[in-house]
TORKEPA-145064 format. One record per residue: residue number from 1; residue in three letters; x, y, z of N, C-alpha, C in turn. Coordinates in Angstrom, 1 decimal. Each point is the difference from the previous one (the first is absolute). Layout:
(NUM,Ala,(X,Y,Z),(X,Y,Z),(X,Y,Z))
...
//
This chain:
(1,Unk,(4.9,34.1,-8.0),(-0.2,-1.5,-0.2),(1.1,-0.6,-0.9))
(2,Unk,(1.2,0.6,-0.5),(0.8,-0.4,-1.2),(0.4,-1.3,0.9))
(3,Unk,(0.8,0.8,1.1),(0.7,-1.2,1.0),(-0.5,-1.2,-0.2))
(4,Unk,(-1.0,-0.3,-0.2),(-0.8,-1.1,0.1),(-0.7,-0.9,-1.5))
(5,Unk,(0.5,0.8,-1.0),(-0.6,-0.5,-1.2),(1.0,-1.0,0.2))
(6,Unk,(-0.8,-1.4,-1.0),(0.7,-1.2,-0.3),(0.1,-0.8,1.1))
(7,Unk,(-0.8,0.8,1.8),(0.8,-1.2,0.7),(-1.9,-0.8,0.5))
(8,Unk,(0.3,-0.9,0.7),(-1.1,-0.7,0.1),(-0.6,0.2,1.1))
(9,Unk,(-1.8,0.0,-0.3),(-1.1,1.0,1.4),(-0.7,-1.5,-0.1))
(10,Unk,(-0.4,-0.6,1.7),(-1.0,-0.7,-0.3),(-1.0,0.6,1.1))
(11,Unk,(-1.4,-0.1,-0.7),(-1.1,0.5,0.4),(-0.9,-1.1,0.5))
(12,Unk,(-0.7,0.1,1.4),(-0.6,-1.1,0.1),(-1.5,0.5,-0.2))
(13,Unk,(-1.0,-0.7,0.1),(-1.3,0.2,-0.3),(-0.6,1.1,-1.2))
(14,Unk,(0.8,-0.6,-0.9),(0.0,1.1,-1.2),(-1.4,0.0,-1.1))
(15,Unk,(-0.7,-0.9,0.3),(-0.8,-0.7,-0.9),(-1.3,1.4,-0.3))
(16,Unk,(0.2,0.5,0.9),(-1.5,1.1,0.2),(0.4,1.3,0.6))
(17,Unk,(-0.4,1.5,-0.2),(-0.2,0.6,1.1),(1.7,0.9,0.3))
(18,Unk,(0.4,0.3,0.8),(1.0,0.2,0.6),(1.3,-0.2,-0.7))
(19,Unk,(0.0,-1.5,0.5),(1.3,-0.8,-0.6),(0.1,-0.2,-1.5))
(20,Unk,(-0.8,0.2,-1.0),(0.0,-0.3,-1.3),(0.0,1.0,-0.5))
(21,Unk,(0.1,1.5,0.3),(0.0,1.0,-0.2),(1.6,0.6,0.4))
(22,Unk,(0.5,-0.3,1.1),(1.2,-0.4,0.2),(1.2,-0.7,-1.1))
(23,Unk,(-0.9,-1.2,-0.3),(1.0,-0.6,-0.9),(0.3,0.5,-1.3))
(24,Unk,(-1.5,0.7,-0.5),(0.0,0.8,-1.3),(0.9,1.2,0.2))
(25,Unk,(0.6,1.0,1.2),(0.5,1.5,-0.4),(1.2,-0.6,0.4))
(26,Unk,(0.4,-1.5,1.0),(1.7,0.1,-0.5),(0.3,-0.9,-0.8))
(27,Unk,(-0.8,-1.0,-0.8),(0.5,0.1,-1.1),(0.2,0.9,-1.3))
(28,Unk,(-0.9,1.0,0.0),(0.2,0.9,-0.5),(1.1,1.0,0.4))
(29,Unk,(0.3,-0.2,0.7),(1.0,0.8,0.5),(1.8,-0.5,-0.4))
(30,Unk,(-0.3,-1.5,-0.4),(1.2,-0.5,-0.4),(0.4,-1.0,0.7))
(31,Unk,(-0.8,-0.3,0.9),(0.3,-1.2,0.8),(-0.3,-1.6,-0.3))
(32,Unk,(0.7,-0.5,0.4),(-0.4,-1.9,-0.2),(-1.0,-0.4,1.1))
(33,Unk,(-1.5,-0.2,-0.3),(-1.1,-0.1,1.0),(-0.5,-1.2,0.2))
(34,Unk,(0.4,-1.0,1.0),(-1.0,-1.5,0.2),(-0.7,0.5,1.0))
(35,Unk,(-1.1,-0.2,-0.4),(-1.7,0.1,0.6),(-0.4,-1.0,0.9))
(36,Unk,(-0.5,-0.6,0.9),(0.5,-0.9,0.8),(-2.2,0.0,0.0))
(37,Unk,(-0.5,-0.7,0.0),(-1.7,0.1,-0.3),(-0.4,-1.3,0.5))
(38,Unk,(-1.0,-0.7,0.4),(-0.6,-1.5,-0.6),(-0.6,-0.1,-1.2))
(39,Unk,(-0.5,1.5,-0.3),(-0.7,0.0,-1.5),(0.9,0.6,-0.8))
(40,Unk,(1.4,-0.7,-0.8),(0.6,0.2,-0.5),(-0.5,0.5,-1.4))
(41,Unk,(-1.3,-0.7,-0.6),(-0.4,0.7,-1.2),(-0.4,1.7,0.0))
(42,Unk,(-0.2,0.8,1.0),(-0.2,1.1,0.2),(1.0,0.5,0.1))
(43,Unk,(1.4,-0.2,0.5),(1.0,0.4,0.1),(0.6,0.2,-1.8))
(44,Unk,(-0.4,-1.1,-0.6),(0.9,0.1,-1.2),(-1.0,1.1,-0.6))
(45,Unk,(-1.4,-0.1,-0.2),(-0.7,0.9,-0.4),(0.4,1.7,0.3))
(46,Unk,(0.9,0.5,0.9),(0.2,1.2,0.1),(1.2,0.4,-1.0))
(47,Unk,(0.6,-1.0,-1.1),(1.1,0.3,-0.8),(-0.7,0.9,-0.6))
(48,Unk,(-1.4,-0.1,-0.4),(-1.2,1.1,-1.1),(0.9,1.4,0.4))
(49,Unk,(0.4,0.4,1.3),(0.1,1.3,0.7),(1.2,0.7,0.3))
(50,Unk,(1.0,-1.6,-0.5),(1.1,0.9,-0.5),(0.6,0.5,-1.2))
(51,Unk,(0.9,0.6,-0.1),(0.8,0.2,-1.5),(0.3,-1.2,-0.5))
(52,Unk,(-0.5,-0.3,-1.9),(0.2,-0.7,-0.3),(1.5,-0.6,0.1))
(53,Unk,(0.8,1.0,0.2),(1.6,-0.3,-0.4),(0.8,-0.5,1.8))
(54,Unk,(-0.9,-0.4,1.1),(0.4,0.1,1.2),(-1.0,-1.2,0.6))
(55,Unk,(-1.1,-0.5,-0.8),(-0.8,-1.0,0.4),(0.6,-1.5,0.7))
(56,Unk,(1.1,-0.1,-0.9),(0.8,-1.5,0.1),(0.6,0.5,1.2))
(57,Unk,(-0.2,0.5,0.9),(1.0,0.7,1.2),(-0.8,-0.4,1.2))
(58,Unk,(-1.7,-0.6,-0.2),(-1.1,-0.2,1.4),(0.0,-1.1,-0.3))
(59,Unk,(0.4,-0.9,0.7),(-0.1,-1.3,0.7),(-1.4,-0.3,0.6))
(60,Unk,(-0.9,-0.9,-0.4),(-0.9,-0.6,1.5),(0.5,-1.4,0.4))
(61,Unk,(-0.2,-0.1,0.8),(0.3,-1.4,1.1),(-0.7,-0.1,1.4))
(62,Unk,(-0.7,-1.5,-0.4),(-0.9,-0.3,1.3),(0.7,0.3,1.1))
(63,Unk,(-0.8,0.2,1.4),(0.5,0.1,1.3),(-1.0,0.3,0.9))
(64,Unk,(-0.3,-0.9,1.0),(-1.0,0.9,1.0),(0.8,-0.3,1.0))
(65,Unk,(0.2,1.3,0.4),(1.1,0.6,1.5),(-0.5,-0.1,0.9))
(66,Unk,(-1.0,-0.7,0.1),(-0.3,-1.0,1.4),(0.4,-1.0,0.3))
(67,Unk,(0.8,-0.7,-1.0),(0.5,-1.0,0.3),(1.8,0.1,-0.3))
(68,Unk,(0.1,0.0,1.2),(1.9,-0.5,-0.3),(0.6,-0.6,-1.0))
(69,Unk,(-0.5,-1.7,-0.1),(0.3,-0.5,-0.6),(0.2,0.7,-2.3))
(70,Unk,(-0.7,0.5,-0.2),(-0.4,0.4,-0.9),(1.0,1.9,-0.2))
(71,Unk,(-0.3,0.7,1.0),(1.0,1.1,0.2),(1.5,-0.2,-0.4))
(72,Unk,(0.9,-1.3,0.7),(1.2,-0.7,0.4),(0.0,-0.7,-1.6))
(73,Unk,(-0.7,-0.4,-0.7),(-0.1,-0.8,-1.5),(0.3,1.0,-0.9))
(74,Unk,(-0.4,1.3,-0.1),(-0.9,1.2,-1.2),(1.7,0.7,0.6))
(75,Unk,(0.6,0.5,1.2),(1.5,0.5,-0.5),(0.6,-0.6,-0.1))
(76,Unk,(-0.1,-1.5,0.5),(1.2,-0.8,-0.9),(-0.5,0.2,-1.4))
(77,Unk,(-0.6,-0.2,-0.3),(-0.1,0.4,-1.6),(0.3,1.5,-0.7))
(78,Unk,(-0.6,0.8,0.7),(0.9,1.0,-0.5),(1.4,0.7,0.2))
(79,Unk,(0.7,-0.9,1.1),(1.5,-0.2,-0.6),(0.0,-0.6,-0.5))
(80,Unk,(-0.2,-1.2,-0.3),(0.7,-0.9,-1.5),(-0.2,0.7,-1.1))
(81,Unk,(-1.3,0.7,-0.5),(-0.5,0.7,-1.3),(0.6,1.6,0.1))
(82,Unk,(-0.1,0.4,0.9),(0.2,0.9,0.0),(1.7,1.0,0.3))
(83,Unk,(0.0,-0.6,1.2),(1.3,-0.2,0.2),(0.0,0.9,1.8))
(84,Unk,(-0.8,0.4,0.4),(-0.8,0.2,1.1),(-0.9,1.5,0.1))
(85,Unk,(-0.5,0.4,1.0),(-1.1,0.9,0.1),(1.1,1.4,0.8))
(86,Unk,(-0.5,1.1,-0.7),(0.9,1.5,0.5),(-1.2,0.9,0.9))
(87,Unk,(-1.4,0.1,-0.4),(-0.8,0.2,0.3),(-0.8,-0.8,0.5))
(88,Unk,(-1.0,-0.3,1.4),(-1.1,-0.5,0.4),(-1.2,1.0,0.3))
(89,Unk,(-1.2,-0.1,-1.0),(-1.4,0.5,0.7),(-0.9,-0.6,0.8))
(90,Unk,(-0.5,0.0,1.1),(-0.7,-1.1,1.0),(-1.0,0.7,-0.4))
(91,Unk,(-0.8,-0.5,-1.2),(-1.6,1.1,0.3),(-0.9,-1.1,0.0))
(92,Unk,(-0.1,-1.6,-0.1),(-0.9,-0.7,-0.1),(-0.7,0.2,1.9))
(93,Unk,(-1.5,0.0,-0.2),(-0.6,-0.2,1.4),(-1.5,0.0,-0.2))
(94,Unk,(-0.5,-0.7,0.7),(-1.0,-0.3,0.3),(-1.4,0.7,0.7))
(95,Unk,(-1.1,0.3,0.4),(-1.0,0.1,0.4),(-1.1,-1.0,0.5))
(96,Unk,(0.3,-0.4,1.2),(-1.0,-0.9,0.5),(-1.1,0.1,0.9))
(97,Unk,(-1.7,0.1,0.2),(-0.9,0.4,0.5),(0.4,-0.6,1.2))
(98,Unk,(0.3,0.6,1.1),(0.3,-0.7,1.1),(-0.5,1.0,1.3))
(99,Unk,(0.0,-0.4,1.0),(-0.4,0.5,1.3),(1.0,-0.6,1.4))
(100,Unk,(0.8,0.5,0.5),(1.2,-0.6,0.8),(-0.9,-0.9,1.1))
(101,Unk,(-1.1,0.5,0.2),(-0.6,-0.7,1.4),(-1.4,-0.7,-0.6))
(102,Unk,(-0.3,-0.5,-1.2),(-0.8,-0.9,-0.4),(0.3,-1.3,-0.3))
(103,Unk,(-0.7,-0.5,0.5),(0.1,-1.8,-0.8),(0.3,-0.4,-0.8))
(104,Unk,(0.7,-1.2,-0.7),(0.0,-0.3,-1.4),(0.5,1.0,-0.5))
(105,Unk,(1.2,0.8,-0.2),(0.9,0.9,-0.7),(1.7,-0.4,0.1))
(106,Unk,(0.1,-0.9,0.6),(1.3,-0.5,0.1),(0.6,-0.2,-1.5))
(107,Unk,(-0.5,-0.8,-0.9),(0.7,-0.3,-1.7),(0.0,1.7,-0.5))
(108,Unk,(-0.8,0.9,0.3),(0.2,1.1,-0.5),(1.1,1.1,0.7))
(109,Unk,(0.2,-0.1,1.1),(0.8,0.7,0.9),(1.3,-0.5,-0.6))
(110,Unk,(0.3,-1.7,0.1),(1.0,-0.5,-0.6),(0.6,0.6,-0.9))
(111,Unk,(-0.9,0.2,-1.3),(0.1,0.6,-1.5),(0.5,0.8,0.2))
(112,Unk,(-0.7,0.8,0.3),(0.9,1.6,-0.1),(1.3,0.4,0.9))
(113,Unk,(0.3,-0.8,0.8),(1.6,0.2,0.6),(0.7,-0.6,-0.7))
(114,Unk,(-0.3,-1.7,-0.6),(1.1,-0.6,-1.1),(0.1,0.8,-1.1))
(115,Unk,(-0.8,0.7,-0.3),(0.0,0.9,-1.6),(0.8,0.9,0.5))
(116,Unk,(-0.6,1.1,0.8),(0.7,1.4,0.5),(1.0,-0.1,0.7))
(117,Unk,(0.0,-0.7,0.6),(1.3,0.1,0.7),(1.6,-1.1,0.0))
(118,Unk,(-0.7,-1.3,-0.1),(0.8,-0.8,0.1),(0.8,-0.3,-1.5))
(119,Unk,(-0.9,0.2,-0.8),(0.0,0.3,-1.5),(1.6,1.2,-0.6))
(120,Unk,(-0.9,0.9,0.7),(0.9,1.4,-0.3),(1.3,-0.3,1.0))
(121,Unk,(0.2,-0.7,0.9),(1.4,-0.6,0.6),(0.6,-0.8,-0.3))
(122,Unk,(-0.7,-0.5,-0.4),(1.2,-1.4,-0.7),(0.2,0.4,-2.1))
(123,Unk,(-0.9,0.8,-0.4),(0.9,0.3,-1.5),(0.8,0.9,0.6))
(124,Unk,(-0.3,0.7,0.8),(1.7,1.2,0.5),(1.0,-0.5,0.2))
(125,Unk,(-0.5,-1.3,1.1),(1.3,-1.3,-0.3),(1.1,0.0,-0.7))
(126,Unk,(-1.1,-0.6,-1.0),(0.4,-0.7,-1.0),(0.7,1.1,-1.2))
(127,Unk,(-0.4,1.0,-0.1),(0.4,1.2,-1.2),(1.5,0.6,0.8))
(128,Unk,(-0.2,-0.1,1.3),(1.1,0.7,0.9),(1.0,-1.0,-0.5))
(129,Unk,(0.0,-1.2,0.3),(1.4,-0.8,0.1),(0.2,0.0,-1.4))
(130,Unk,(-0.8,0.0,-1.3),(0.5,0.4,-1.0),(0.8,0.7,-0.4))
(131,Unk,(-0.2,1.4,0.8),(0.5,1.3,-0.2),(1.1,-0.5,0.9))
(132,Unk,(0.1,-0.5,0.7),(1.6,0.2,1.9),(0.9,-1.4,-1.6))
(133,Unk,(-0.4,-1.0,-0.5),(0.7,-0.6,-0.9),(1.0,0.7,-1.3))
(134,Unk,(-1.2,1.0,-0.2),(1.4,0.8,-1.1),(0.2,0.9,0.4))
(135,Unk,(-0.2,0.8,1.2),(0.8,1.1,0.4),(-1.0,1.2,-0.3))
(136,Unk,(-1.1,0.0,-0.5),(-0.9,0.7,-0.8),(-0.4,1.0,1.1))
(137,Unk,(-0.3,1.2,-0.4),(-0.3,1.0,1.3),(-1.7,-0.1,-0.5))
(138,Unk,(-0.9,-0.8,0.0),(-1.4,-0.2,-0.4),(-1.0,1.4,0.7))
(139,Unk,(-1.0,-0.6,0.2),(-1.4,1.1,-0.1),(-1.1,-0.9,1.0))
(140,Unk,(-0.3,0.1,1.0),(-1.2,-0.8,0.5),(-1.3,0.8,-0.3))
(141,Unk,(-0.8,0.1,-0.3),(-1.4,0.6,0.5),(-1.1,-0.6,0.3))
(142,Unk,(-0.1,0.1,1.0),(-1.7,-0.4,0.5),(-0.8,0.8,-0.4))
(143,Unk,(-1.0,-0.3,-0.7),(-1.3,0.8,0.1),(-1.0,-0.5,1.2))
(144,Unk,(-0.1,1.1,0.9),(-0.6,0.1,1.4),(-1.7,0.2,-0.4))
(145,Unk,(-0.1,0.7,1.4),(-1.6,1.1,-0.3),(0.3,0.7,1.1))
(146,Unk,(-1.2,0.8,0.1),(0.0,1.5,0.8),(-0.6,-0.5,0.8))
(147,Unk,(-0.6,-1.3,0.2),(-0.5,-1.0,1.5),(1.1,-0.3,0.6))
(148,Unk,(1.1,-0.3,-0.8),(1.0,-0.6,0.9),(1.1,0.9,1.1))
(149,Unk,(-1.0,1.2,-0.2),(0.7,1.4,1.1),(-1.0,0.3,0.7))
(150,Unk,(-1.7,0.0,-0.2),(-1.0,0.4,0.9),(-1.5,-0.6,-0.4))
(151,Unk,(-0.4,-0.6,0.9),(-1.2,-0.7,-0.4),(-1.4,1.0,-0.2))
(152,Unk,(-0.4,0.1,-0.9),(-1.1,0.7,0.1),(-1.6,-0.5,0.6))
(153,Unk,(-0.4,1.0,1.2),(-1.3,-0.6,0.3),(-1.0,0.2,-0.5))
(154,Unk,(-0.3,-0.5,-1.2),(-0.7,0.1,-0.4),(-0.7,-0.8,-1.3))
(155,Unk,(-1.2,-0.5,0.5),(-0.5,-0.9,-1.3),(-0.2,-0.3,-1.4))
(156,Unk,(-0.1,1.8,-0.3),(-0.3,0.1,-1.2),(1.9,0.1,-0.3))
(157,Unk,(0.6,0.5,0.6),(1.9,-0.3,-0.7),(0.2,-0.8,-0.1))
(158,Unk,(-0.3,-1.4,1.0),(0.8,-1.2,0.3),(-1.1,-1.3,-0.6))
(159,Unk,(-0.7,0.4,-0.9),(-1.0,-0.7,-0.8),(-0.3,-1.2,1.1))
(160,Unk,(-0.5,0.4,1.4),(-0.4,-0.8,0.7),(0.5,-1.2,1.2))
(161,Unk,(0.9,-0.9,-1.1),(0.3,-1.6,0.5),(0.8,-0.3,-0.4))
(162,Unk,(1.1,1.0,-0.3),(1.4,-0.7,-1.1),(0.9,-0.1,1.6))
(163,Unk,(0.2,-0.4,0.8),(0.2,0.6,1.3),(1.3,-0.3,0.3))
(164,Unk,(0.7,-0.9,-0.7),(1.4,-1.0,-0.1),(0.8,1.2,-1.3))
(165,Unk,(-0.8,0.7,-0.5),(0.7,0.5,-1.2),(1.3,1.2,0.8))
(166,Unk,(-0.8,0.8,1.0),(1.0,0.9,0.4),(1.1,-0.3,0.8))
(167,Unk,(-0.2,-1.2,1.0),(1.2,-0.6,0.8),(0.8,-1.0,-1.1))
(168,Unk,(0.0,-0.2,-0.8),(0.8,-0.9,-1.1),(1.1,1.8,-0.6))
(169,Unk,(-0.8,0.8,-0.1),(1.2,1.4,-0.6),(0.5,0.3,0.7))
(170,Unk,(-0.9,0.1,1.5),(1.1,0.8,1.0),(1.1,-0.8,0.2))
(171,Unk,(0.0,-1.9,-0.3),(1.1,-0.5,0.0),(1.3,0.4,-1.0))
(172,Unk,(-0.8,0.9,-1.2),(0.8,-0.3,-0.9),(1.0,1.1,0.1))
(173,Unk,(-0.7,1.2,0.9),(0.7,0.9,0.4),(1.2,0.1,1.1))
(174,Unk,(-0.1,-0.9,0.9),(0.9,-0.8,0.6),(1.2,-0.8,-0.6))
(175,Unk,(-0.2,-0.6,-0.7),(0.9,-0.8,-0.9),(0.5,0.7,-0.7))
(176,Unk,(-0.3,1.0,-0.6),(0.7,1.1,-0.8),(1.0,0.5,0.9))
(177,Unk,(-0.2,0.6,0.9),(0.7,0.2,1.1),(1.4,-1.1,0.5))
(178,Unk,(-0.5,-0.9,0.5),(1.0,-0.8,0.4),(0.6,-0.8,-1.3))
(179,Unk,(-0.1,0.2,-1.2),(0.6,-0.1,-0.9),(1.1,0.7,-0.3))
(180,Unk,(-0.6,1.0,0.1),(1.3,1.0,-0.3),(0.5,0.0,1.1))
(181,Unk,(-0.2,-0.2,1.3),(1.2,-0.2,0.9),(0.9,-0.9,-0.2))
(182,Unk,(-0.7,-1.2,-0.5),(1.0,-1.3,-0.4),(1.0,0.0,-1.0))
(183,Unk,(-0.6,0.8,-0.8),(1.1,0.5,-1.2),(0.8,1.2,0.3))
(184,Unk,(-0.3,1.1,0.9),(1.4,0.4,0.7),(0.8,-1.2,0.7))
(185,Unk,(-0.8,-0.4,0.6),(0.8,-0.8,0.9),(1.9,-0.9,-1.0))
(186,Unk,(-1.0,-0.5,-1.0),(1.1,-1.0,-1.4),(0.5,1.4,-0.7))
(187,Unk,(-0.1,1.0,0.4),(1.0,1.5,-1.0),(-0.4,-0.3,-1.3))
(188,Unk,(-1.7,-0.4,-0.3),(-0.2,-0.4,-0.9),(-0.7,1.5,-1.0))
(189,Unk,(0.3,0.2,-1.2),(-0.4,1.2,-0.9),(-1.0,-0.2,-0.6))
(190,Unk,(-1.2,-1.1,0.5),(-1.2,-0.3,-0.7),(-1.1,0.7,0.5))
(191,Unk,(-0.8,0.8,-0.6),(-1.0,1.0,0.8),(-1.1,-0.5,0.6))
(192,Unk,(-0.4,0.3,0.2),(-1.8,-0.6,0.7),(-1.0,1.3,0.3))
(193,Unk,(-0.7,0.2,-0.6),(-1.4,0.8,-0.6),(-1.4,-0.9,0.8))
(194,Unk,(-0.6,1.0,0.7),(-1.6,-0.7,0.1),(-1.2,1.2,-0.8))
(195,Unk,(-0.1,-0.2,-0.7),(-1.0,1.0,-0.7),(-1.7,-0.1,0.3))
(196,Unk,(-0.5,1.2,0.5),(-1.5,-0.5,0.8),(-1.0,0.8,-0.8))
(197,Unk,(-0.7,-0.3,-0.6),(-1.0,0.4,-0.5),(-1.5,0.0,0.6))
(198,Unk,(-0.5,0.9,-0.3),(-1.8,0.3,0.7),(-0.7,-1.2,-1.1))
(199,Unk,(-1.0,0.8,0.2),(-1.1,-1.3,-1.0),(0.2,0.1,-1.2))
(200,Unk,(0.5,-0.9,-0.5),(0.0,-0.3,-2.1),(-1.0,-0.6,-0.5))
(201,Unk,(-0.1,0.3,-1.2),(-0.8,-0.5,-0.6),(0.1,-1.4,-1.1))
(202,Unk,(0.1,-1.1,1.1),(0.2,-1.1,-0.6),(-0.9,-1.3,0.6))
(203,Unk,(0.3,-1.5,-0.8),(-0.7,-0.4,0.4),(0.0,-0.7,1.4))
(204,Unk,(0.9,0.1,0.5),(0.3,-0.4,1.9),(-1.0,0.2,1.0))
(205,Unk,(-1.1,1.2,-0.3),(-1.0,0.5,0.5),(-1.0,0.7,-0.7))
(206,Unk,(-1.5,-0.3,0.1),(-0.9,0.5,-0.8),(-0.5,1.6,0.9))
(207,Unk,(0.5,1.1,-0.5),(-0.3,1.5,0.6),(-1.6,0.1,-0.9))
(208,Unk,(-0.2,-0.6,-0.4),(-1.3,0.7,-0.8),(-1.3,0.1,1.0))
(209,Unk,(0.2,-0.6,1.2),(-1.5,0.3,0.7),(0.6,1.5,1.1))
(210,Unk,(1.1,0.4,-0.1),(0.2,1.1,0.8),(0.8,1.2,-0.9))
(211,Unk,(-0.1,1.1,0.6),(0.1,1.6,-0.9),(1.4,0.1,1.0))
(212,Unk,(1.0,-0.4,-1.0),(1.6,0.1,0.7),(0.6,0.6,-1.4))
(213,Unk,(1.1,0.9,0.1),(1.0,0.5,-1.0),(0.6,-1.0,0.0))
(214,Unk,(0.6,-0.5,-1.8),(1.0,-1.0,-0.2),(1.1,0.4,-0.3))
(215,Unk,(1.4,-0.6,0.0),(0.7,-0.5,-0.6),(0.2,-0.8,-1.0))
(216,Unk,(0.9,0.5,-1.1),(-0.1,-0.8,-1.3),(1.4,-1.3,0.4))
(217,Unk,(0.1,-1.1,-0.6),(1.1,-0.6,-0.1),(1.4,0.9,-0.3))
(218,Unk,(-0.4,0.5,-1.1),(1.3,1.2,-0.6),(0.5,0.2,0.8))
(219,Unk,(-0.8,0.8,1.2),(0.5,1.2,0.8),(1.1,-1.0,1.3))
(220,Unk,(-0.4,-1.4,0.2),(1.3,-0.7,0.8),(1.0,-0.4,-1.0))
(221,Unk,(-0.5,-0.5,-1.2),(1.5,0.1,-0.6),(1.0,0.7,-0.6))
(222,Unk,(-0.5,1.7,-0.1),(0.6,0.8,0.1),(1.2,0.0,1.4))
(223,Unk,(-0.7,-0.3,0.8),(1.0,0.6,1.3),(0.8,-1.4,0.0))
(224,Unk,(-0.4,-1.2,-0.4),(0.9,-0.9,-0.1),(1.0,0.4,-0.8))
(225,Unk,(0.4,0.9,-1.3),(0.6,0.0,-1.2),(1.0,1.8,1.1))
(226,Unk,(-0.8,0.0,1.0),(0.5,1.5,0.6),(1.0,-0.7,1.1))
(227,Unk,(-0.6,-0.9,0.5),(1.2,-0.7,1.0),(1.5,-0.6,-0.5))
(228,Unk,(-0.1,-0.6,-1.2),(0.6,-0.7,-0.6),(1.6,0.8,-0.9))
(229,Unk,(-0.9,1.2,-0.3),(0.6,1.0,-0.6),(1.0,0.7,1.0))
(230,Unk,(-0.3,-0.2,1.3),(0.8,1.2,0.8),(1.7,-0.6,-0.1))
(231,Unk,(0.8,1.2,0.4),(1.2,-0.6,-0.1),(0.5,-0.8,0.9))
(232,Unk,(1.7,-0.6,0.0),(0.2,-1.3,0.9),(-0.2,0.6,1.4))
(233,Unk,(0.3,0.9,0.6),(0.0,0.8,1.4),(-1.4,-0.1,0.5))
(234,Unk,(-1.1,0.2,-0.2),(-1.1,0.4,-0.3),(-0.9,-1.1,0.4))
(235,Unk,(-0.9,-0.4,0.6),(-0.7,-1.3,0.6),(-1.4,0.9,0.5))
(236,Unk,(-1.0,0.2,-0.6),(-1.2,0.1,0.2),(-0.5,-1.5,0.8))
(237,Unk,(-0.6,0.3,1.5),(-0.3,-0.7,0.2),(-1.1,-0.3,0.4))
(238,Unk,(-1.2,1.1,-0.1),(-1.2,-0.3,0.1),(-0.5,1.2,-0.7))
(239,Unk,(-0.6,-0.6,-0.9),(-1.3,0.7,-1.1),(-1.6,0.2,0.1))
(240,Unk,(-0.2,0.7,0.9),(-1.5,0.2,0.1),(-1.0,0.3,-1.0))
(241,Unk,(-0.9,0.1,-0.7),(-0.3,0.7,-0.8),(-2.0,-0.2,0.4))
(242,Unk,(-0.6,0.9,-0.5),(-1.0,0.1,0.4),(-1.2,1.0,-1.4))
(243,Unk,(-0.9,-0.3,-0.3),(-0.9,0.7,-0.7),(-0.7,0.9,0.6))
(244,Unk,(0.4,1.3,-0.9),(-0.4,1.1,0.8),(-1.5,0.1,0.6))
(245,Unk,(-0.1,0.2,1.2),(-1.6,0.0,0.5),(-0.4,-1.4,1.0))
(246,Unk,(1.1,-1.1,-0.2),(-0.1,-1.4,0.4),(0.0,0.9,2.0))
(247,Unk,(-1.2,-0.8,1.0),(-0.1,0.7,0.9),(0.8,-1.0,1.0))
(248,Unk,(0.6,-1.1,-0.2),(0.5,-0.8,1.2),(2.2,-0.2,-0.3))
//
């Protein structure tokens, strides 16, 4: 991670869970971290979790990545403040009770593609032309899921009704993909990472009515801090990871 001390990580959905756990090991790690949250006060609240001597280093700043308008505002501003973004984490996403073939689920179907998908495409955007502006060989990562490779049949895995949740990853696993083709394509040195994790234990989803092995947050921002770390040659591009015993 030296390569990377001093340069600037923005993390979206950092407020909780995943992404805030994220922001705490690379700024501890040495990095300049804006947190991109709507609940910006939970964002600042995670300074408690870093070193006191590295605290002034995590940024929070509103943003809900469902909306363009607001995505397109928050990197202009962190080029002007910053001076632009080296790293992007796309972990902000949603969970919406939905059923593809029910009534009345259209505002929720919506949701969770502007969040998951449309969201995590346009801050890549946005962080990319930052990076193609100063020449910067940057870092993409998506945080995926292990739906976005195979759907599980099953009620007690797929907590029933989230039913929009797995075709929003599988997009995201796509876009990973033709991302990085696009950036061969520009002989561009910017990586692109989709990291997929099994079930965590956060609050995106309530596991407490079913008997499933978890995932801690740690354990994806480890492999974030594992991607990031590899050398320039080196492009991990899909990260599976799974709790031992997880059956789907």
């Amino acid at each position: 991670m030296e390569q990377w001390r001093g340069k600037i990580a923005v993390v979206t959905g950092s407020s909780a869970g995943i992404g805030a756990t994220i922001a705490i090991q690379l700024t501890n790690a040495g990095m300049i971290v804006v947190g991109l949250a709507r609940r910006t006060e939970r964002t600042e609240a995670l300074k408690k979790q870093v070193s006191p001597s590295l605290r002034n280093n995590l940024h929070a700043a509103r943003c809900d990545v469902s909306k363009e308008n607001e995505i397109v505002s928050i990197f202009k501003w962190i080029d002007e403040k910053f001076g632009g973004v080296d790293v992007i984490i796309n972990n902000a996403g949603v969970v919406r009770d939905t059923k593809l073939i029910d009534l009345n689920n259209t505002q929720s179907i919506r949701d969770t593609w502007e969040t998951n998908v449309m969201g995590l495409v346009l801050c890549s955007r946005e962080a990319y032309q930052s990076m193609k502006r100063r020449s910067v060989a940057g870092h993409i990562i998506n945080i995926n899921s292990i739906v976005g490779h195979s759907v599980p049949y099953s009620v007690e895995a797929i907590l029933s009704s989230y039913n929009m949740y797995a075709p929003s990853k599988y997009a995201v696993t796509a876009i990973t993909e033709v991302t990085r083709q696009e950036l061969l394509g520009e002989k561009s040195k910017v990586k692109i990472t989709s990291i997929s994790p099994g079930a965590v234990k956060t609050e995106i989803a309530d596991f407490s009515n079913v008997e499933l092995p978890l995932l801690n947050p740690e354990d994806i921002a480890q492999a974030v801090l594992y991607a990031l770390s590899t050398p320039p040659h080196v492009q991990v591009h899909e990260l599976i990871i799974k709790p031992v015993g997880e059956r789907f």
